[in-house]
C-alpha positions as CSV (number, residue, x, y, z in Angstrom):
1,X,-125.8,-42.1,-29.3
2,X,-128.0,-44.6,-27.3
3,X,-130.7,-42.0,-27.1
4,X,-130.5,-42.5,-30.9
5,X,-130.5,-46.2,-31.3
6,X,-133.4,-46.4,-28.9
7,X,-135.7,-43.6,-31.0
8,X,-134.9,-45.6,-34.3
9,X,-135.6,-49.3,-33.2
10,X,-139.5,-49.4,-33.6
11,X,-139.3,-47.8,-36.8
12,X,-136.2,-50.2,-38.1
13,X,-138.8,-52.7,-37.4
14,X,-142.2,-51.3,-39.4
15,X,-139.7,-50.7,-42.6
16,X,-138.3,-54.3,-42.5
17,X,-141.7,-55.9,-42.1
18,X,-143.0,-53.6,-45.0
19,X,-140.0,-54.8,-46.8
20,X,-141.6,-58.1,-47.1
21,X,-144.9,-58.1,-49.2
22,X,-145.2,-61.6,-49.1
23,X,-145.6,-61.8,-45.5
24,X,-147.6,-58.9,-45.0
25,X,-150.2,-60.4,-47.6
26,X,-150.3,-64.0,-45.5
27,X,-150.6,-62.3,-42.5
28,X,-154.5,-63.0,-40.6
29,X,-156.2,-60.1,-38.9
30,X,-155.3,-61.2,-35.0
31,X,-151.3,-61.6,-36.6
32,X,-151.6,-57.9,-37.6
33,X,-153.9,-56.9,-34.2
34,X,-150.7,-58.8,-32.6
35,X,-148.0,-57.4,-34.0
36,X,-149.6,-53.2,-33.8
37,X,-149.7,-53.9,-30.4
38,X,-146.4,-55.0,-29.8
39,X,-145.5,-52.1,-31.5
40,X,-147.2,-49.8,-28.9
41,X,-145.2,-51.6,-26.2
42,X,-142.1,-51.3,-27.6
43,X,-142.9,-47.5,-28.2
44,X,-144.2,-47.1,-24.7
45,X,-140.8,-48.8,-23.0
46,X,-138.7,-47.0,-25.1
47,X,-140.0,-43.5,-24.3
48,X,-139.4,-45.0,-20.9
49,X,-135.8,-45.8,-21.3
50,X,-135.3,-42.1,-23.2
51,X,-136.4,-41.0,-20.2
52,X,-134.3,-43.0,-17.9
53,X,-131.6,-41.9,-20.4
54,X,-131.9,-38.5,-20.6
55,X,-131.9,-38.6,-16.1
56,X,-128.8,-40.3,-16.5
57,X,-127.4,-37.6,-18.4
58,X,-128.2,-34.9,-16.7
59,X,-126.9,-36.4,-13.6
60,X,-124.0,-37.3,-15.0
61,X,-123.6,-33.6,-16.4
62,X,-123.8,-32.4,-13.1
63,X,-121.9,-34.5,-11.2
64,X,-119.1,-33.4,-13.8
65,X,-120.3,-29.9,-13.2
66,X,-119.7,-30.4,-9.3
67,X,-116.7,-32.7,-9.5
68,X,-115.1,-29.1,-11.4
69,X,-116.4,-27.0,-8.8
70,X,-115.3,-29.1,-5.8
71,X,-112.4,-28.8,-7.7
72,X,-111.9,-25.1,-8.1
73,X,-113.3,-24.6,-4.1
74,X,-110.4,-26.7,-3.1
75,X,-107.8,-24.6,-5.0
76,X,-109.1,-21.6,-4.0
77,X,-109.4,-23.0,-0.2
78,X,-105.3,-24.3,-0.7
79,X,-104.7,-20.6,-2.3
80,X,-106.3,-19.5,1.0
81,X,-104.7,-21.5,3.1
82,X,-101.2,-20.8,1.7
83,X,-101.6,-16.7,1.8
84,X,-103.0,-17.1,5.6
85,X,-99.6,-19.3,6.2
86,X,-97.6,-16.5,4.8
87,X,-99.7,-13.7,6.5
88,X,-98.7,-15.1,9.9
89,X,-95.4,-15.6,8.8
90,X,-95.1,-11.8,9.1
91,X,-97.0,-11.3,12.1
92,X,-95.9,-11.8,15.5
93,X,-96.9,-15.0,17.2
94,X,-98.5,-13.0,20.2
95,X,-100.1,-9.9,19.9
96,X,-102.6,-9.9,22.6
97,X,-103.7,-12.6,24.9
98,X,-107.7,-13.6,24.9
99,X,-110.2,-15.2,26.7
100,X,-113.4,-17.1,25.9
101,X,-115.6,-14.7,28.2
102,X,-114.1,-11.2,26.5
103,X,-111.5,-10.4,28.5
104,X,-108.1,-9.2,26.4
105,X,-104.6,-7.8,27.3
106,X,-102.6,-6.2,25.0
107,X,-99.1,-5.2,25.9
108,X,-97.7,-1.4,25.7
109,X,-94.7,0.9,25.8
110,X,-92.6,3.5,24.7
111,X,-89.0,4.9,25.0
112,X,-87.5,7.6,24.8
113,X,-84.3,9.0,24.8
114,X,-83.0,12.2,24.5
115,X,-80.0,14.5,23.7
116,X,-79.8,18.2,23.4
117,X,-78.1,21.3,24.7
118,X,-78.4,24.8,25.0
119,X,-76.1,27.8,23.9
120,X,-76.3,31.6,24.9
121,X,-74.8,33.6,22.3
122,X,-74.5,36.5,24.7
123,X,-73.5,36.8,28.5
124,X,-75.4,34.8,30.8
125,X,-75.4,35.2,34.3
126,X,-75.0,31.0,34.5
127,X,-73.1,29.4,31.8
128,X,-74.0,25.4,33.2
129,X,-76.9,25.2,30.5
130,X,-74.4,23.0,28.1
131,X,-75.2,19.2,27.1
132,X,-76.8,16.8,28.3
133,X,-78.6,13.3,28.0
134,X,-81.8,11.7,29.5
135,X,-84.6,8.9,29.2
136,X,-87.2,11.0,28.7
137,X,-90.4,8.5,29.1
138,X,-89.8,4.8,29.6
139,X,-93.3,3.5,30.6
140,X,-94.7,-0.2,30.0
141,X,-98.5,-1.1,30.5
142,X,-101.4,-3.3,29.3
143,X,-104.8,-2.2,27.6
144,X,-108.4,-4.5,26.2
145,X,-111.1,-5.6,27.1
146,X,-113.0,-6.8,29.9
147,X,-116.5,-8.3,29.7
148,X,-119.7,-6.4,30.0
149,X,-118.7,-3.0,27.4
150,X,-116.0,-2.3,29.6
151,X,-112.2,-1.8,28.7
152,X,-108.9,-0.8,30.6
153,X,-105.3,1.2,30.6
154,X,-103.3,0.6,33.2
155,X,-99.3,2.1,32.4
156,X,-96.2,2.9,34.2
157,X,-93.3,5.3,33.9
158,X,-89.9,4.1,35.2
159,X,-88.2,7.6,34.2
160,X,-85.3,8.6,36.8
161,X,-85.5,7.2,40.4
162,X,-89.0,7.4,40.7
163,X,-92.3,5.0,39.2
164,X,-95.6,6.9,38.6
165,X,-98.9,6.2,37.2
166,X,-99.3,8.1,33.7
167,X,-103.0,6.7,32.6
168,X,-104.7,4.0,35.1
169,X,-108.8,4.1,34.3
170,X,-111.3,1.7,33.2
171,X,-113.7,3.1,30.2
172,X,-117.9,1.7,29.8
173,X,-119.1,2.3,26.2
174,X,-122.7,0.7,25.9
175,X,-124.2,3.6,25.0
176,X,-124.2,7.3,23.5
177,X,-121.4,7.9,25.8
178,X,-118.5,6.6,27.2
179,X,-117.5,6.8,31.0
180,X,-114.3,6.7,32.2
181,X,-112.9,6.4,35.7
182,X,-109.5,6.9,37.1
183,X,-106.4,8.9,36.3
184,X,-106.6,10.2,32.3
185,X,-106.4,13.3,30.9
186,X,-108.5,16.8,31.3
187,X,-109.0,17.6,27.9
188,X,-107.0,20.4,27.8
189,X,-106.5,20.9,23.9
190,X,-105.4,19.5,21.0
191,X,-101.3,19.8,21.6
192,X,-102.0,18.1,25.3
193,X,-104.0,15.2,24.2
194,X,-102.4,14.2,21.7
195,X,-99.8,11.4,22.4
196,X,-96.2,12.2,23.4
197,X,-95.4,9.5,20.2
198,X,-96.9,11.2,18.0
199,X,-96.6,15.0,18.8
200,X,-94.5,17.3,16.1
201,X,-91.7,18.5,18.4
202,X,-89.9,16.5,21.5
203,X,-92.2,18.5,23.7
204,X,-95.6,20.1,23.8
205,X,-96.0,24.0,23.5
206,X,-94.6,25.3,25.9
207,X,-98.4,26.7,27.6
208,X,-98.6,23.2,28.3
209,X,-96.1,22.5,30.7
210,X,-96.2,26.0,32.0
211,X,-99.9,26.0,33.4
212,X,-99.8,22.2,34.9
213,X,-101.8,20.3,32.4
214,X,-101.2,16.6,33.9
215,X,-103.4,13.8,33.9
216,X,-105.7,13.5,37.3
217,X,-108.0,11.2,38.9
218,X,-111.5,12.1,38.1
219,X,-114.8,10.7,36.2
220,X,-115.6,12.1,33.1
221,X,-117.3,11.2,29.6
222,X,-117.1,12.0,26.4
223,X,-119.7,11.5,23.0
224,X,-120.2,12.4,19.6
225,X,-123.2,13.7,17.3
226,X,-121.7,13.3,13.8
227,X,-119.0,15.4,13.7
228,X,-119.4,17.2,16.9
229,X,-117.6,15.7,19.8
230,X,-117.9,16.7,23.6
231,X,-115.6,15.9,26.6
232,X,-116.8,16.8,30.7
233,X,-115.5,15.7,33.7
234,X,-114.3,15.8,37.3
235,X,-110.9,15.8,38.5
236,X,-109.3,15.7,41.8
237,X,-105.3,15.5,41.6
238,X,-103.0,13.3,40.0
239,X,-101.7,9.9,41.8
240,X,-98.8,12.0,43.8
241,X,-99.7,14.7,44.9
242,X,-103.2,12.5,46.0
243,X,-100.4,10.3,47.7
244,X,-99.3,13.5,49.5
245,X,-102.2,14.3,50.6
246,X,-103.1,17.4,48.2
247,X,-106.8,17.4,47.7
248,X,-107.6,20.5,45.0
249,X,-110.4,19.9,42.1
250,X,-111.0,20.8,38.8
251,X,-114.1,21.1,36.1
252,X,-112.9,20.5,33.1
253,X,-115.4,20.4,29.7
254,X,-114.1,20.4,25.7
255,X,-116.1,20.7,22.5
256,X,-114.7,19.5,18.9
257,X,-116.1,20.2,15.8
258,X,-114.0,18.0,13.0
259,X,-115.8,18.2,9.6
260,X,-114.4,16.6,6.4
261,X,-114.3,19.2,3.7
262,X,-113.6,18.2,0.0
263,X,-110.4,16.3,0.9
264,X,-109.8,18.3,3.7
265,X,-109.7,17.0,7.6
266,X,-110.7,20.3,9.7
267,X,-110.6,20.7,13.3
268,X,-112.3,23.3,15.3
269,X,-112.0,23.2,19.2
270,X,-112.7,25.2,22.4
271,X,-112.6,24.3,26.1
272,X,-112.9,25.6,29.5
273,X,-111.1,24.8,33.2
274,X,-112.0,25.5,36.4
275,X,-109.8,24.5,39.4
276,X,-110.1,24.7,43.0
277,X,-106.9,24.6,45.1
278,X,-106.0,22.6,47.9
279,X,-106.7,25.4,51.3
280,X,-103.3,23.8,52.7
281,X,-101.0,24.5,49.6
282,X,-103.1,27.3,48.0
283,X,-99.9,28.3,45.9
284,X,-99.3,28.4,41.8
285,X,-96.2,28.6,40.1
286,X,-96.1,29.1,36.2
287,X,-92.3,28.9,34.8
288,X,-91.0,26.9,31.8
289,X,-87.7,25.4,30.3
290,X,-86.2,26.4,26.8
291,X,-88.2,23.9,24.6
292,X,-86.0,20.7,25.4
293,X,-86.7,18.6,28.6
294,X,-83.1,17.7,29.3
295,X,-82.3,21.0,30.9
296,X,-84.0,22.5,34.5
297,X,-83.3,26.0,33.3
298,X,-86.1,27.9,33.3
299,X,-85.6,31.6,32.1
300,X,-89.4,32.8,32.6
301,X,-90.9,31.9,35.9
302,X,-93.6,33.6,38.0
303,X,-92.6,32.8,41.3
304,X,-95.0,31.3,43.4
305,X,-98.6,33.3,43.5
306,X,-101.2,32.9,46.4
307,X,-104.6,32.0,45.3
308,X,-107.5,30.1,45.8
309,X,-108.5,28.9,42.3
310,X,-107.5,29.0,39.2
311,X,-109.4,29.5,35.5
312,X,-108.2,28.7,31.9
313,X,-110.1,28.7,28.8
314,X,-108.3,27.6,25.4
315,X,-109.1,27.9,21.2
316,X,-107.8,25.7,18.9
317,X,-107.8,25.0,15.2
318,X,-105.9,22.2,12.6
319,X,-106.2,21.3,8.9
320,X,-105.0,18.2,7.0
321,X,-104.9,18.1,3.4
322,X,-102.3,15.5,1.6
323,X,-99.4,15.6,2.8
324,X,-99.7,19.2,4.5
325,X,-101.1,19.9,8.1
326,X,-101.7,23.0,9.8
327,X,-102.6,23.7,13.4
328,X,-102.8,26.7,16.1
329,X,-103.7,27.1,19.7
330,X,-104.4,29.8,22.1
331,X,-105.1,29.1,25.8
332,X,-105.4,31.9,28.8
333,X,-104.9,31.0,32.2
334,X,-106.2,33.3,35.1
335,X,-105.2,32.3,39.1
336,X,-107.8,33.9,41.7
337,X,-104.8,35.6,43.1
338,X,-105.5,36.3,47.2
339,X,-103.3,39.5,47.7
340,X,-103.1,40.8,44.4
341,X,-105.0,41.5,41.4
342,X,-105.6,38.7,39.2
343,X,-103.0,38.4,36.4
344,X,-104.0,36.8,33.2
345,X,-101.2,34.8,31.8
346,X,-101.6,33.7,27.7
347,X,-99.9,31.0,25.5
348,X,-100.4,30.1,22.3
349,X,-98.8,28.6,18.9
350,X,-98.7,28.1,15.1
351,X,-97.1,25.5,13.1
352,X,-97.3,24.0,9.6
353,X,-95.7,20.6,8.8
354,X,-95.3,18.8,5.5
355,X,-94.9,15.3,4.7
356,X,-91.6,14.9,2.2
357,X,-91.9,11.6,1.3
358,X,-95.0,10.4,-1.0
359,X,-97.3,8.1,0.2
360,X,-98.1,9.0,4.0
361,X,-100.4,11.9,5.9
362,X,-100.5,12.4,9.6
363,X,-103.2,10.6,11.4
364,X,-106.2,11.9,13.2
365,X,-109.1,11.2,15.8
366,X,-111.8,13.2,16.6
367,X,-109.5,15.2,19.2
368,X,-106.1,14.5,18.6
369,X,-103.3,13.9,16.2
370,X,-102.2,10.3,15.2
371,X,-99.5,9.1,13.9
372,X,-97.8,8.9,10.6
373,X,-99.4,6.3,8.9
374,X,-99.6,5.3,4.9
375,X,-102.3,7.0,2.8
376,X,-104.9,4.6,1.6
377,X,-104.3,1.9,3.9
378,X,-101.1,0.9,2.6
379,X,-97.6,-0.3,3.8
380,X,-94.8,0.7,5.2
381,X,-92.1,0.5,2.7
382,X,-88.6,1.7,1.5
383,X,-87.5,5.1,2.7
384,X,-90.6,5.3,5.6
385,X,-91.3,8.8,6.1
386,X,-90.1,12.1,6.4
387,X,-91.8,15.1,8.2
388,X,-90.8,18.8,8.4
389,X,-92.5,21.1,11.0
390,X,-91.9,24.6,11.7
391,X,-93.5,26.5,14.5
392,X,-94.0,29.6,16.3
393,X,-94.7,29.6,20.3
394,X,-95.0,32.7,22.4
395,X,-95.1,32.5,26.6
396,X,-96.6,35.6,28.2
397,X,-96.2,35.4,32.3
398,X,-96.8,38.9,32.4
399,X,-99.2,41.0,33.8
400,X,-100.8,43.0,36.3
401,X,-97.9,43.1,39.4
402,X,-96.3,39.5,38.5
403,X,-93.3,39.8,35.7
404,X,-92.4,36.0,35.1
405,X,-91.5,37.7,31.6
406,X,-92.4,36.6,27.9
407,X,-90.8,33.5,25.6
408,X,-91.3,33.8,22.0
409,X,-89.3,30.9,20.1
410,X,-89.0,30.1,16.3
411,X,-88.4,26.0,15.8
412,X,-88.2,23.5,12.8
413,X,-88.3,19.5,13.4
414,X,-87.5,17.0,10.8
415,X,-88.8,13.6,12.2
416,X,-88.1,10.8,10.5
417,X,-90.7,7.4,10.9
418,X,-89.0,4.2,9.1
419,X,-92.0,2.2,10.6
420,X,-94.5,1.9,12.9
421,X,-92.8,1.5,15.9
422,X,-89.7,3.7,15.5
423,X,-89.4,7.1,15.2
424,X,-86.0,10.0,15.5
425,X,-86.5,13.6,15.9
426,X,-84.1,16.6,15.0
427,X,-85.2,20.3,17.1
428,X,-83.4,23.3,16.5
429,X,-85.1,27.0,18.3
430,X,-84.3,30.1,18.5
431,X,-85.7,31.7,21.7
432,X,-86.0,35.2,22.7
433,X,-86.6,36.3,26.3
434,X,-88.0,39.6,27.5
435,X,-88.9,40.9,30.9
436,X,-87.1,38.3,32.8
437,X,-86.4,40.2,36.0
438,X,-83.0,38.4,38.0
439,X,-84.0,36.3,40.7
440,X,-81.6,34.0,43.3
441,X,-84.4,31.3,42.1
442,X,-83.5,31.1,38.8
443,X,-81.4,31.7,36.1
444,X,-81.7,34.7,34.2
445,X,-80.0,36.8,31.1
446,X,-78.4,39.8,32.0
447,X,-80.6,43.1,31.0
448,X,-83.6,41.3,31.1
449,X,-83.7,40.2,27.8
450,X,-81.7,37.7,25.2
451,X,-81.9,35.2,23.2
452,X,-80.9,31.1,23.2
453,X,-80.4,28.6,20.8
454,X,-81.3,25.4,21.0
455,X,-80.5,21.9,19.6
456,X,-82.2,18.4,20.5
457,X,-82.6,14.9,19.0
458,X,-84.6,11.7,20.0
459,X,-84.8,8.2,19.3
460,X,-87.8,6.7,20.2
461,X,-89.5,3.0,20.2
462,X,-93.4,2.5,20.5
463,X,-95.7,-0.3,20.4
């Protein structure tokens, strides 16, 4: 509106002096010079004050324009603010503690208890197999970072009477590979690294236990070209038996091949072992219980062999799709044997799981199972979720003059994860036994052969 009065005064003023003939006709030629040129002046000054006006404006436009925006960024800041509040409403006040310089520690643990028992259906030659109840693993430790590409795992096991390292190493990752010093794994296979949390029975195949894979002390590093990934190392033994003074050495070296195929996850794995033993204890035992920890009955057992070393080579293969997972292992474990000839011992096994409740897959790592987590990055919500597996696991420990016999079993598992912390397992097996020759040392069916049955359940607690 005032942009409009301004335009329209000069020429209000020409029309009202041309409204007047009778002064126009008595006005002298310096009266007319006079009055054009105060009509260029008033012109001039009032372009001037458009333009002053039209400045105005537009600052006034935009100051409107920012005052909104200023507004809207301080909602949005307040929504902000209010959704953070409620995010750390639901997360725990302390999750790790942190330093200025790098350093972090982040608490750990597990616990595990179990409960299980197993029955003969025919004569046995002991009958004490029955119940019983344990704490399986009850460790505690820290994990982070330290400054300088370095990070740490330091953990404990209080299980029984006695406290023992499980992993204690420091890792450096600053380049295409990672080193990593001090008691960890061997790389053994897929079943052996993958987390006791997270595994699909309450214990490993039974090849595991029965050829010693443990964690040692040793340097070794691992690295990855795209979907290749390589392990090496060298071990000497683990924390105890370094305590009593055993001083044997290993080679160990694993290679992974873990495409993604369509929506498939695909593993493909081999790796070799080499192991020197101790010249003061050169002695190797091979034996195992009937799937379930609580028990020290072992039904297939070498006795102890004389040798000098000790080489094992394993295959391995697993598939995710969905809710589905497959996976398989073979592993062969030859001792140098000193007097006789040199038996070659085999274990192996096949399982399938499937997820029966939508909405979750089990996790991987190049390398290793995870654990059950939601598909898509979702929650954890309702029901949690529900797991079947079914395996078969054969034990051969015989060959050549040693007869430690053969363990073939047939088990399901239905594992049940509410959340991410907790998790309870349900193990039923039916084992068969062959070539089990009676010994003073152990337990044995009668006839050299028979079958067990075998029930177990855990609850567990991670974090």
């Amino acid at each position: 509106m005032m942009a409009k009065l301004i335009t329209t005064a000069p020429l209000a003023l020409v029309l009202a002096l041309a409204a007047s003939p009778a002064q126009a006709q008595e006005l002298t030629p310096e009266e007319a010079r006079a009055i054009l040129e105060r009509l260029e002046a008033l012109e001039a000054e009032t372009a001037a004050l458009r333009a002053r006006l039209e400045a105005t404006e537009t600052q006034a436009e935009a100051a409107g324009t920012s005052a909104t925006a200023a507004g809207a960024a301080a909602m949005a800041a307040q929504d902000v603010a209010m959704q953070a509040k409620e995010a750390a409403s639901k997360t725990p006040a302390i999750s790790r503690f942190e330093k200025s310089d790098g350093f972090t520690l982040k608490p750990r643990g597990r616990l595990q208890f179990d409960m299980g028992g197993v029955d003969t259906p025919g004569p046995a030659i002991r009958d004490d197999l029955g119940n019983a109840v344990e704490v399986r693993r009850a460790r505690l430790g820290v994990s982070g970072d330290l400054p300088g590409d370095f990070d740490y795992k330091f953990e404990l096991d209080f299980t029984g009477n006695h406290v023992a390292f499980t992993d204690a190493y420091v890792d450096y990752d600053a380049g295409p590979a990672t080193l990593t010093l001090g008691q960890h794994n061997g790389f053994q296979g897929l079943e052996e690294i993958t987390s006791s949390n997270d595994i699909s029975f309450m214990e490993r195949a039974a090849f595991t236990d029965a050829f010693g894979f443990e964690r040692r002390v040793g340097l070794s590093a691992q690295g990855s070209h795209g979907d290749l990934h390589l392990w090496g190392g060298a071990f000497s033994s683990n924390t105890d038996d370094l305590g009593a003074g055993v001083q044997a050495w290993a080679l160990d070296a694993r290679a992974v091949y873990a495409p993604v195929v369509g929506a498939a996850q695909l593993h493909f794995g081999g790796s070799v072992h080499y192991r020197n033993l101790d010249e003061d204890d050169p002695l190797v035992r091979y034996r195992q219980r009937p799937l379930i920890h609580v028990t020290d009955v072992r039904f297939i057992d070498t006795g102890r062999i004389l040798a000098e070393e000790e080489m094992s080579y394993g295959l391995e293969a697993a598939a995710i799709l969905g809710r589905w997972h497959a996976a398989a292992e073979a592993h062969w474990m030859r001792p140098d044997a000193t007097v006789l000839d040199d038996p070659l011992f085999f274990g192996g096994y096949a399982e399938v799981g499937y997820m029966l409740t939508p909405g979750y897959r089990r996790g991987y790592s190049p390398g290793a199972f995870k654990a059950v987590k939601p598909v898509d990055g979702g929650r954890w919500s309702g029901l949690g979720a529900l797991q079947l597996n079914l395996r078969y696991d054969r034990l051969d420990l015989t060959d050549e003059a040693i007869v430690g016999g053969t363990q073939d079993a047939i088990a399901a598992a239905l594992s049940w994860h509410p959340n991410s912390y907790l998790r309870f397992l349900v193990n039923y097996a039916r084992i068969d036994y062959d070539d089990v020759t009676p010994s003073s040392r152990i337990p044995t069916l009668v006839e050299n052969e028979g079958a067990v049955e075998v029930v177990g359940a855990r609850a567990q607690f991670a974090f």
